[in-house]
N, C-alpha and C positions, 0 to 999 in steps of 0.2 A: 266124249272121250275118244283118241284114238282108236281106230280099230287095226286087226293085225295086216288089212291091206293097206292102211296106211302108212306105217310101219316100213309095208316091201316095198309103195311107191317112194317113201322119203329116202330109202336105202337106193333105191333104181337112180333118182335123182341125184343122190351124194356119189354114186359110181359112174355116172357119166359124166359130173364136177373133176371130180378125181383123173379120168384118164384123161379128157382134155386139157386140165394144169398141167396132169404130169409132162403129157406129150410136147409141152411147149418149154418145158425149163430142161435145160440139158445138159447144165452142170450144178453140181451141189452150193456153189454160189460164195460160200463166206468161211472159217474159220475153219468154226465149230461141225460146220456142216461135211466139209472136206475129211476131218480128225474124223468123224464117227466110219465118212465112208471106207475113208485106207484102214481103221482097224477090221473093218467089215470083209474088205476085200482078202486082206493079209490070212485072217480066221479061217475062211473057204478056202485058201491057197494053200492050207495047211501049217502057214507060219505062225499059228498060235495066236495069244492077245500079247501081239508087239509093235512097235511102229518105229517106223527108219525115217519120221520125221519128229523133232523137238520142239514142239510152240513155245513149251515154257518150260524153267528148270526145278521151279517150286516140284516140290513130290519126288522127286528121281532120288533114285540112290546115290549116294555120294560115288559110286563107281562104275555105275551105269553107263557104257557105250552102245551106242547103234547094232544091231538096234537094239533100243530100249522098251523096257515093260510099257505097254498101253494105260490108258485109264485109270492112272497116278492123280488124276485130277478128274477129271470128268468120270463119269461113270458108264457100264456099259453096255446097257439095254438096246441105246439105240442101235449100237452097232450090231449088236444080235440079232434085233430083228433086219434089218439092213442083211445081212449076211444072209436070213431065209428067203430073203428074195432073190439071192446071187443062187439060187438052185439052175436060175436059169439062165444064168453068164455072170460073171467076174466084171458087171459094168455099173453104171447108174441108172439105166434106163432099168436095169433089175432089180434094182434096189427099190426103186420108187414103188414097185409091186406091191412091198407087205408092209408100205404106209396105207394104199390106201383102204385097205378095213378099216383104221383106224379113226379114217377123217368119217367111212359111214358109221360107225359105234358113235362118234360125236355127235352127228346127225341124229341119231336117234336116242343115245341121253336125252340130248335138247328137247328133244319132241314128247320123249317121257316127262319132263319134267316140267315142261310147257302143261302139258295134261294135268298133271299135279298139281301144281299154282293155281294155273288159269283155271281149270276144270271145261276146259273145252276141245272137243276138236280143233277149234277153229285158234285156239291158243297154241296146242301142239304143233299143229304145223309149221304156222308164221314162227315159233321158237325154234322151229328144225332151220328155215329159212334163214332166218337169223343168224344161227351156229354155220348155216353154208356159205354165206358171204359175210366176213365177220372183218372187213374192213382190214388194218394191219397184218394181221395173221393169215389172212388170204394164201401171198404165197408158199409163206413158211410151213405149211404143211403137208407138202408135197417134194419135201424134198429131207435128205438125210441128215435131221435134227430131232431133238430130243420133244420137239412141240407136241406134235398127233400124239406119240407114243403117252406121254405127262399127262396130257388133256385128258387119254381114256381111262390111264390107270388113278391118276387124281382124283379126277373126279366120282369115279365109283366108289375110290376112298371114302370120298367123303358122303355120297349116297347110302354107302352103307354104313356110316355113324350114325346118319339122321335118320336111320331107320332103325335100328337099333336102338336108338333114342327114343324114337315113336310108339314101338314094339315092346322094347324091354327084352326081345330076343338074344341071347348072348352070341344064337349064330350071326347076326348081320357084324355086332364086333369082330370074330373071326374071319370074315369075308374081308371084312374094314382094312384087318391086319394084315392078308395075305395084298391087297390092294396096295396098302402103304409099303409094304414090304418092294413091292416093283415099282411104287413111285420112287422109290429112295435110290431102286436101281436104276431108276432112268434119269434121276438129279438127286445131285446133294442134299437139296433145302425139301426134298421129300420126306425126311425126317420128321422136319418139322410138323408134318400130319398124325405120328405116333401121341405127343403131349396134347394134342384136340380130342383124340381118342380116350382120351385117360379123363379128360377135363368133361366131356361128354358122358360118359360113361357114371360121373360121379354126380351129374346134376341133379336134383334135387327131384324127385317124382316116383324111382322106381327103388328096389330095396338093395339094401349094401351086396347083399349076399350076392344077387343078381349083375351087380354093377362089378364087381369083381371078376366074375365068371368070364362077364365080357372081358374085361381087359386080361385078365390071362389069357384066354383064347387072341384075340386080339396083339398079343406080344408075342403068342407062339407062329401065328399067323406071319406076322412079322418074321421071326426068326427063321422059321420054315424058309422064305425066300430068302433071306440075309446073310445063311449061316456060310453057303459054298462061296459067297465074295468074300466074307471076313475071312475063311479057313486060304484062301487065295492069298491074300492081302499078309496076311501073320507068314506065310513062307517067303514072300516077298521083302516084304519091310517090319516084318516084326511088330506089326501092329493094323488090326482087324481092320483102319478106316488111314487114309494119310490125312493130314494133316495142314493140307499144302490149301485147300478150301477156307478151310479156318483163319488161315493167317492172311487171306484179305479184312478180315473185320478190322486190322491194324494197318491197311495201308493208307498211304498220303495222297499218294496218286494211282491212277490204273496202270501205269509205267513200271508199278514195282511187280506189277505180276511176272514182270520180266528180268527182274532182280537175276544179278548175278555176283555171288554169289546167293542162292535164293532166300534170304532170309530177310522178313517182315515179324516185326517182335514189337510189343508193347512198349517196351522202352522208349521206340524212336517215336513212336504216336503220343506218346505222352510228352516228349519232349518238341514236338509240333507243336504245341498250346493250346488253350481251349480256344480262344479266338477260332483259326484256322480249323480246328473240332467242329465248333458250332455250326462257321460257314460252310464247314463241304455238308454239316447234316440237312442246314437249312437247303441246301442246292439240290441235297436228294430229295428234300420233300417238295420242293414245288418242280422237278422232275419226274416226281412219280405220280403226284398227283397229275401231272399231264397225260401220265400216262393211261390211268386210270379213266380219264375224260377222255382223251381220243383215241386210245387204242381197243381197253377194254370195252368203253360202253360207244364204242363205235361216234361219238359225238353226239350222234341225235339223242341214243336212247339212255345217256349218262343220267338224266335228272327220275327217266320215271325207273329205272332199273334200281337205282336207290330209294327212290318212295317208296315202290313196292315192298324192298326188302326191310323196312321199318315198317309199313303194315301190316307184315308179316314176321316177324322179327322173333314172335312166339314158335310160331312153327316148329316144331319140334325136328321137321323134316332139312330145316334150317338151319339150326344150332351150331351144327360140325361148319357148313361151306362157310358163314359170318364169322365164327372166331379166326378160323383158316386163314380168311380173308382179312381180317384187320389186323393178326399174325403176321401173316406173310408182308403186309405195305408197311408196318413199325419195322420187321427183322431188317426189310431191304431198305429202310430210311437210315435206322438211328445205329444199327452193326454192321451190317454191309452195303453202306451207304456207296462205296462205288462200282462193287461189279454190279450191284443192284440196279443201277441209273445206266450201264451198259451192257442193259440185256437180263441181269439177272430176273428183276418183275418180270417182265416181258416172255421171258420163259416159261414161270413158276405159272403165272398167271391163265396159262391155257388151261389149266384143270380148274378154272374157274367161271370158264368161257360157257361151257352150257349151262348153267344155273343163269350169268346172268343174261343171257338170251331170254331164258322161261322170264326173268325177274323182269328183262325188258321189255316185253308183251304184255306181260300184266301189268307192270304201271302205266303202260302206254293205252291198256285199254279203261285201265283207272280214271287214269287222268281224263279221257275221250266220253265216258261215262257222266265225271265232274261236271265235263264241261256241257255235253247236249243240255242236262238238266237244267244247268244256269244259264245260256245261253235261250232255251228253247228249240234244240236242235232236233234233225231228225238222228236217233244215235244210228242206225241202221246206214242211212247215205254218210255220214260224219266216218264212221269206221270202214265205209268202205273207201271214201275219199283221201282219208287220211292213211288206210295202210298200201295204199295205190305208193303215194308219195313217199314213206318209210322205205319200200321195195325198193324204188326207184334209188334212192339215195344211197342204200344199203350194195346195190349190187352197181350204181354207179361208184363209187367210193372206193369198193374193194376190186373192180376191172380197172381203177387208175394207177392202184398200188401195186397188183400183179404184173400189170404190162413195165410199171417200173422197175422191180425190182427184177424179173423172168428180161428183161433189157440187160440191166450191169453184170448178173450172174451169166447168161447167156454170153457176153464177151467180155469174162474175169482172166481166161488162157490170155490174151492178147500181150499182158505187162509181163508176162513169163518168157518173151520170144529172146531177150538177151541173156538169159541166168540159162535157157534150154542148151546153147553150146556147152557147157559145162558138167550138164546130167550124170557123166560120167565120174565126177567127183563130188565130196562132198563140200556143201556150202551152208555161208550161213544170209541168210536173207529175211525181211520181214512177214512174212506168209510159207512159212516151212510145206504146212499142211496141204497148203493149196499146189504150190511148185512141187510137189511130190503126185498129187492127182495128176499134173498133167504134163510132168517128165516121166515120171518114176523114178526120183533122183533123190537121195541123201539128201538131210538139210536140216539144220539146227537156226532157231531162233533168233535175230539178233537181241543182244543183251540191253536189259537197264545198266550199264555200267563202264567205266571207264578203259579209257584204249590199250590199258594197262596190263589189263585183266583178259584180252581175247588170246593171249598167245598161249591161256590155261584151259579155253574152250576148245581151241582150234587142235593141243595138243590132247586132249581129253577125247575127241570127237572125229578127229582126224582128217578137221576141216584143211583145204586150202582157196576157197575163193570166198570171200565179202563181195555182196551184192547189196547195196545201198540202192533208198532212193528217197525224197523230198520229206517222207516221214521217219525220217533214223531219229532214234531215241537223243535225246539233250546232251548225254557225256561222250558221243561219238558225231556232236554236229563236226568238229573240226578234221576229222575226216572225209564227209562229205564235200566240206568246203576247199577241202587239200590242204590244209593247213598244219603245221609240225606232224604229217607222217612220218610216224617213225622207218626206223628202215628197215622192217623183216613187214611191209608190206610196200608191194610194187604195184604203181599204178597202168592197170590194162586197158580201161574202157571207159567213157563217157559219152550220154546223149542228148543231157539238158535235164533227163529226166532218173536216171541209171546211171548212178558210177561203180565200177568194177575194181577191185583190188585182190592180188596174189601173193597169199603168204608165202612168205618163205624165208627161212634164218640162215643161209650162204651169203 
């Protein structure tokens, strides 16, 4: 088993992963990541949870202007920790600071739980190792997203159901719920860990009385964290949670998340057909299963990461992460079948990532075991040959991906250098969040919706420049194309790649 210098080596190790990713990724990179950091920055600048960019219009108050309330949709842990790293500047290189404990707490889940499974040192480590180069997720964790933050508070989640499970403790339920309580605030579909809790909690082995304690504790736990966003949320919109999450489970396309006006309702899903149902569900399932196979289980270690956890399946220690996990790939297949397939797994799925690291080392020394026997192998040269080659592949794999993606995020300012003359106004453009990182400029969304409908944005928002480019949403290609502009927009600018238009009703 682990000892506790093993522990400060695996930590020593994840802290010098950690400042060398960060030191090479220099901007927040994509979307989500941007959003979390401008509420972050704004928070410390003393402007409150606001933001002067618009992604999307789902959630917003119907009377909402710039700026508008932050984390209408997303939730806002990340940006709060993000914010305790601006202690020491109003930048991203300080943000990056109070991700990385986060990526070493993962480190060392893994390595605890590798010990658990495996029952070896030599298990813990290779599962810390694991957790450190974990292929896709490589560089997303070093940078201002909801992933490290998820990974840590999830997963503990869910270590403490399965231990509580194990125990019959009603504290490890309470720990459970203050744990779910922050996964929920670091994503939405962290909720969904509260009904594992409950399901847990009721299984068959310890007595009612006991199994209750837990979940009460376990809900107060929850509440305890939950209660100062709902009491947030009820002054804002009159209701403890928006609602604007939810009403993807009824979208057609990811296009409507940009509905304008923002409304996605069962009606229209039901009037899609089942045909078109079934196909976008079947499309999430053999997109998630992909995902599942090379993201999660890194590729190599997909087949023994799942043996393992069917030889172990009783585990009591196991219970909570298994339901979790076949929870979370049905929620994100057969309900949220498309933010699911763009990003949502992929998200959710980091508080799953150190288990199956443990679960990958064990079946991999399962399997390595099976085979010396039937083979006649030495397992001794076999386990060392074979985790030489795992290593290799693990830390090649995930040094292809970093250098990729730490590449596009590193030069994302570059397509902002036409929309930057403008800063001083507000615009509307496809990446609001990101052209706000690197103007500091106004900027609203452009819409799912027809060209009909912007002269109700632009006076809402007090936009005057559209900034298009190769990706404008379907109801505003003819735009793009210059085709029937109407005349309260004047054409400014084109590159081939950017075309520029200026409102205006004179």
């Amino acid at each position: 088993m682990p000892t506790r210098r093993d522990y400060m080596l695996i930590a020593l190790l994840a802290l010098v992963i950690s400042i060398v990713c960060s030191a090479l990724i220099q901007h927040p990179g994509y979307t989500d990541a941007y959003y979390y950091f401008n509420a972050a920055k704004r928070l410390v600048q003393g402007q409150g949870l606001t933001d002067i960019a618009v992604w999307t219009y789902v959630g917003l108050p119907m009377d909402a202007k710039l700026p508008v309330p932050s984390h209408l949709y997303w939730m806002p842990l990340t940006s709060f920790v993000a914010a305790l790293g601006m202690i020491f500047g109003p930048n991203f290189d300080a943000a990056q600071i109070a991700f990385a404990p986060f990526y070493i707490a993962l480190s060392l889940i893994a390595a605890w739980l590798g010990g658990k499974i495996g029952g070896t040192r030599r298990s813990a480590w290779l599962s810390a190792i694991v957790m450190l180069a974990c292929g896709y997720f490589m560089p997303f964790w070093f940078t201002s997203d909801a992933f490290a933050v998820y990974g840590v508070v999830g997963s503990l989640a869910l270590i403490g159901i399965g231990m509580g499970r194990k125990t019959g403790s009603p504290r490890w339920f309470a720990l459970a719920g203050v744990c779910i309580g922050l996964a929920h605030l670091s994503r939405n579909d962290g909720v969904l860990l509260l009904p594992i809790l409950v399901l847990v909690a009721l299984w068959p082995g310890h007595s009612l009385r006991s199994a209750l304690i837990g979940i009460a504790l376990g809900i107060a736990g929850y509440l305890l964290v939950m209660s100062p966003w709902f009491l947030r949320n009820l002054s804002l919109i009159g209701a403890p949670l928006p609602v604007g999450g939810f009403q993807m489970a009824w979208a057609r396309e990811y296009n409507e998340l940009f509905n304008y006006p923002p409304v996605i309702d069962i009606r229209g899903f039901i009037a899609w057909g089942l045909p078109n149902i079934f196909k976008s569900r079947l499309d999430a399932l053999i997109s998630n299963l992909q995902t599942l196979i090379a993201v999660e289980g890194t590729i190599i270690l997909t087949p023994f990461m799942l043996i393992a956890l069917w030889r172990r399946r009783l585990d009591p220690l196991l219970n909570g992460f298994w339901l979790y996990a076949l929870g979370l790939h049905l929620a994100m297949t057969l309900i949220f079948a498309l933010p699911g397939t763009r990003g949502g797994l992929f998200h959710s799925a980091a508080a799953l990532m150190p288990f199956w690291a443990a679960l990958g080392v064990a079946g991999f020394d399962d399997a390595l075991a099976w085979a010396a026997k039937r083979r006649r192998w030495s397992l001794r040269q076999a386990r060392g040959f074979f985790t030489v080659f795992l290593l290799l592949w693990l830390i090649g794999f995930s040094a292809v991906i970093f250098a990729g993606q730490m590449t596009r995020w590193n030069n994302a300012g570059a397509q902002f250098q036409v929309a930057r003359v403008y800063s001083g106004e507000t615009i509307m453009i496809n990446d609001p969040s990101a052209y706000s990182y690197f103007t500091g400029g106004r900027a609203v969304v452009i819409p799912n919706a027809p060209v009909d409908r912007l002269p109700d944005i632009f006076g809402r928002f007090d936009v005057s420049i559209l900034v298009l480019d190769e990706q404008v949403t379907t109801p505003l290609q003819s735009l793009w194309l210059r085709q029937n502009v109407p005349f309260y927009f004047k054409h400014e600018y084109y590159n081939g790649t950017t075309r520029v238009y200026r409102f205006r009703l004179d």
